[in-house]
C-alpha positions in Angstrom: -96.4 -38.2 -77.6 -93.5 -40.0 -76.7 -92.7 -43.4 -77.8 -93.7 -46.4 -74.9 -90.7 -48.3 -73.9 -91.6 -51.3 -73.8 -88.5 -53.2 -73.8 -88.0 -52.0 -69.9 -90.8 -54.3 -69.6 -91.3 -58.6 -69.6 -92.8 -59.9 -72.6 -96.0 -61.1 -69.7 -96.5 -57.0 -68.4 -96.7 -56.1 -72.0 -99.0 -58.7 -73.3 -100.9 -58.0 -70.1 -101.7 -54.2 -71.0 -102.2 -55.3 -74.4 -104.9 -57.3 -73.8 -105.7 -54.5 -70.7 -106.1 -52.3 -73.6 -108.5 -53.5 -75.9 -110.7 -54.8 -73.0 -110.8 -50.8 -71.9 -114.1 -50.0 -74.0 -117.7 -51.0 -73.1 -118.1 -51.9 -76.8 -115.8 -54.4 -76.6 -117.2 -55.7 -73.5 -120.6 -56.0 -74.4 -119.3 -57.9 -78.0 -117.4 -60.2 -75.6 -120.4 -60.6 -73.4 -122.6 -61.4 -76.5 -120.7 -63.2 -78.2 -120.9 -65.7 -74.8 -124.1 -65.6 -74.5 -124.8 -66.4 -77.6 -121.8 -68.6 -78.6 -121.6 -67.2 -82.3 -122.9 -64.5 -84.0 -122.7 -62.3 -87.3 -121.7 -59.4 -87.5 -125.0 -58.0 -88.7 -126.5 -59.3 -85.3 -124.0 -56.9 -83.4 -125.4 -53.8 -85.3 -129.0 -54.7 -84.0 -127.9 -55.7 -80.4 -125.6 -53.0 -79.9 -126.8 -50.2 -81.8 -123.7 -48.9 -83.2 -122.8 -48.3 -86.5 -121.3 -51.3 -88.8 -118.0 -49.6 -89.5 -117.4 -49.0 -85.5 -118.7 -52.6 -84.8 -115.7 -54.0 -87.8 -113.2 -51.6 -85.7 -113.7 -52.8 -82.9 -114.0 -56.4 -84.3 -110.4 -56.2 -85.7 -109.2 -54.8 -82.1 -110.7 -58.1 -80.1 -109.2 -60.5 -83.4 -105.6 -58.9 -83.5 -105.0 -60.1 -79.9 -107.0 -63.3 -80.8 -109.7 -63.4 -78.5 -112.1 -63.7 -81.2 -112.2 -65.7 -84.5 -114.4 -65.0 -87.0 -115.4 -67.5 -90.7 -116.7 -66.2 -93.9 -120.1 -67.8 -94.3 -121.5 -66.5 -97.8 -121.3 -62.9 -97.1 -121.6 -63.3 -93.9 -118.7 -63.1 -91.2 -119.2 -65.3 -88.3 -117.6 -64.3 -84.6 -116.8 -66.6 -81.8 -114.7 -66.5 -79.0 -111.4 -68.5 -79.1 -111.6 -71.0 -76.0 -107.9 -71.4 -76.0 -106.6 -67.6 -76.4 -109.5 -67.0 -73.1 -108.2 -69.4 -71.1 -104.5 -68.2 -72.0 -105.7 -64.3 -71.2 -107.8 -65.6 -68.2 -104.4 -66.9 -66.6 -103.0 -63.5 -67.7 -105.2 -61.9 -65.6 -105.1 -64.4 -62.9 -101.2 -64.4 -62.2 -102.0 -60.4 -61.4 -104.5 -61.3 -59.2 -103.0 -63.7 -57.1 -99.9 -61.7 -56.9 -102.2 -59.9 -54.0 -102.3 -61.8 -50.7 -105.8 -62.7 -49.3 -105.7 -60.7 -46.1 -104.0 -58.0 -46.3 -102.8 -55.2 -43.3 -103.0 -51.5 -44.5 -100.3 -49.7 -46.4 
């Protein structure tokens, strides 16, 4: 494999497929989703809900926390997830700018 270029690229495209990146697995998606719903959670909880092992729940725990959409505090021996409201809203804009990049009506190609 060759190595990405990613200096060819702004610093927004490459946060953007960053955060396109970890948000490409349905695990990931349903922690996201859970963790909304339920506004906090431990990590335990994800095993049950999920029904994936602990190690790939962690892996993909540290994926969502290394772009820092997630936080997570030690409680005992327990690890406690939330989202981060501000990294959201700065990824939601992220997305957003792409979005609107695309006019409302639009003719064919």
């Amino acid at each position: 494999m060759g190595i990405t270029k990613t200096d060819l690229f702004t610093e927004k495209q490459n946060e953007l497929a960053k955060v396109a990146k970890v948000f490409a697995h349905p695990a990931r998606i349903a922690i996201l989703e859970y963790l909304i719903q339920s506004n906090t959670c431990i990590n335990g909880d994800l095993v049950q809900e999920l029904g994936l092992a602990q190690a790939t729940i962690s892996q993909h725990l540290r994926e969502l926390k290394e772009i820092g959409l997630i936080k997570g505090s030690i409680e005992g021996v327990s690890v406690n997830y939330c989202i981060d409201a501000m990294r959201w809203a700065e990824v939601q804009n992220l997305f957003q700018g792409l979005f609107d990049g695309f006019p409302k009506i639009s003719g064919c190609c």
